[in-house]
N, C-alpha and C positions, 0 to 999 in steps of 0.2 A: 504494500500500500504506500502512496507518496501523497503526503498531508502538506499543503502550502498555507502557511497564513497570509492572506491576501491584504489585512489591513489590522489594526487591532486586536480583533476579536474573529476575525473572520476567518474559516477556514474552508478548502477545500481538498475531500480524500477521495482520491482517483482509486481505483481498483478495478478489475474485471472490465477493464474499458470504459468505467460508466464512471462521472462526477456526484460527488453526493456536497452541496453548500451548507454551512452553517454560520446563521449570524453575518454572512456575504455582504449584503448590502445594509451600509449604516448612514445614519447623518453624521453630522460632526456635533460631538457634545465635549467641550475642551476640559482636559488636554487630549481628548482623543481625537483621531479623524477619519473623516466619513472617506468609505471604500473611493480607494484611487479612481479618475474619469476613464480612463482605458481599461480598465477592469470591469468596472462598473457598467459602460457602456456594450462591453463584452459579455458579459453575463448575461444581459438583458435580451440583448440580440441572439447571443449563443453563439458565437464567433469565438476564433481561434480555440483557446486550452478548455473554451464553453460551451463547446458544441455536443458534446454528450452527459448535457446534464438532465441525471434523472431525479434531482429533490433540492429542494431550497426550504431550508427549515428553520426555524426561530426557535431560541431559549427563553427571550422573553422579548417585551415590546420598548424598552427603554430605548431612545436615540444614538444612541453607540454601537446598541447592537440589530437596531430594526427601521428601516425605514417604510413606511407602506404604500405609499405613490408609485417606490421602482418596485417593490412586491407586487403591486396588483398588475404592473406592468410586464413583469418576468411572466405573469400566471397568464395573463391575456394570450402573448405570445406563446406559453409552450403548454398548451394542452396537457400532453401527455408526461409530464413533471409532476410529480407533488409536491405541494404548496403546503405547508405546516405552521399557521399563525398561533400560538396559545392563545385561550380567551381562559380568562379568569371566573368565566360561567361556567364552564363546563370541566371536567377532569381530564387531566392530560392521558391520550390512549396508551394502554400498556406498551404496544411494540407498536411500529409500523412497518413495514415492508417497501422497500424502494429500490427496484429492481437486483442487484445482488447483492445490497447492502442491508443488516436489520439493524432498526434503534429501538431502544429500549429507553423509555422515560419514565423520569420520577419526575415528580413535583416537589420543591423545596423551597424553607425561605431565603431570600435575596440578604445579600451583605446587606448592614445597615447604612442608607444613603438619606442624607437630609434631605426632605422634599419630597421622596418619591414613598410615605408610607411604609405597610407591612407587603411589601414586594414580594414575589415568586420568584423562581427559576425552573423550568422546566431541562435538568440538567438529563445528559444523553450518551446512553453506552452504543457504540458503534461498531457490527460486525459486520467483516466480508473476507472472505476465503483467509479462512485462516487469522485475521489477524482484530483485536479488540481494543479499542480505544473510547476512554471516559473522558465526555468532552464537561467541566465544573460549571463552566461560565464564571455567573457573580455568586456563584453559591456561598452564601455567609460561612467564614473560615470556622467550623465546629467539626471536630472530630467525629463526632454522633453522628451526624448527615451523612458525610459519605460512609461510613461503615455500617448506614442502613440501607445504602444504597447501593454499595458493591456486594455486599452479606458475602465478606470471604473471598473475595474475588480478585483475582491480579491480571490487570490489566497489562498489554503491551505497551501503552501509551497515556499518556493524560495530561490534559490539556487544563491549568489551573488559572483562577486568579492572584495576582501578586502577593495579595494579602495572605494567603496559607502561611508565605514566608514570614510573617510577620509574628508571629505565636509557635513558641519551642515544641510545645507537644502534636500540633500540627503539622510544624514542618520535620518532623521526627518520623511522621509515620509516611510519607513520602515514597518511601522506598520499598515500604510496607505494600501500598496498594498498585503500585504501575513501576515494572521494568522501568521504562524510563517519562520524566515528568518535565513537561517544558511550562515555562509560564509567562504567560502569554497578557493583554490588554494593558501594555506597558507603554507610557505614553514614550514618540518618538525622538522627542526633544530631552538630548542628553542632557541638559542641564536640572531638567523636571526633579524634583525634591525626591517623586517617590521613588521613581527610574533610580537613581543616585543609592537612597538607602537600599534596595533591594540589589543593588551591584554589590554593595557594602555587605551584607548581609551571605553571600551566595559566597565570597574572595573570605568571608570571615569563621565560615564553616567549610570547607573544601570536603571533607571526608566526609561530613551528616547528609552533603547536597551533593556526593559524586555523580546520582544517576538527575541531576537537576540543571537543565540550562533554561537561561533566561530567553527570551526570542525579544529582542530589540528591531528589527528590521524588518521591513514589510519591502519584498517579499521575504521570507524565511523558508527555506524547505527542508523536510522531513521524508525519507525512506525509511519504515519499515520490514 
């Protein structure tokens, strides 16, 4: 499987010929930034690396990670794609099926962000031939959540928010749940306070974080 982060939060994992989007198209909510225009515009159309996408799915609806002007635009265009908006009325579906890929979702609370409420996250296990990857989002950094969420389960990959790093017994079990753990939604501008401590943080435990890189750079790619 080859997993590209396209902008922040956004990722796409190729497998089996087929593209599976998550979190793809964003606005810009500073310090993050909405999905690059060449990418963006590609997605939509299905042009170049987008041409065989068979799902564009959402963890949740906040601006960083969801825009829905180019969602309803994507779904106009490709029929034959599923379209995965969470609504907060209804319960997120056990699995979905999207052509060789399954996901598997929970429902969970959102890290704590001023303004935006008792938020959700509908965070997402990802399989295809062989290979399994836990995408966290903003899932609020609690140990409890994911270990209700993996129940035992080691992942190839997983895809966190910065914030795990932030908390010892969090960032302890790391290694616990995914081979290997990138952490991702990291704003791009080197100077950013958080960007900075979580560099600090990763250079200041080298052996607790060996299976841990930070993904700074959009694009970023990943082989499995």
């Amino acid at each position: 499987m080859k997993i590209t982060l396209i902008c922040n939060c956004g990722l796409a994992l190729e497998s089996g010929g087929q593209t599976l989007l998550l979190d793809a198209l964003t606005q810009e909510l500073p310090p993050f930034y909405r999905t690059p225009e060449k990418t963006r515009r590609e997605i939509i159309a299905g042009e170049g690396e987008y041409a065989s996408v068979c799902g564009l799915l959402f963890t949740h609806l906040h601006p960083d990670h969801f825009d829905r002007e180019a969602a309803e635009e994507f779904s106009a265009r490709h029929k034959n794609a599923l379209v995965y908006i969470p609504s907060r009325r209804e319960p997120a579906p056990e699995t979905l099926s999207i052509g060789s890929f399954t996901v598997e979702l929970h429902r969970v609370r959102h890290t704590q962000v001023a303004g935006y409420g008792k938020s959700t996250v509908d965070v997402m296990i990802v399989s295809c031939e062989g290979n399994c990857v836990y995408v966290a989002s903003d899932t609020a950094p609690e140990a409890a959540i994911h270990e209700g969420v993996l129940r035992g389960r080691k992942v190839d990959a997983a895809f966190w928010n910065g914030e795990m790093l932030l908390y010892k017994p969090e960032r302890a079990l790391l290694h616990v749940w995914a081979e290997k753990s990138f952490i991702y939604h990291i704003p791009i501008d080197p100077q950013d306070g958080l960007r900075r401590k979580l560099e600090r943080i990763v250079s200041r435990y080298p052996e607790e974080l060996e299976n841990v890189r930070l993904l700074t750079a959009y694009p970023s790619v990943i082989t499995l």
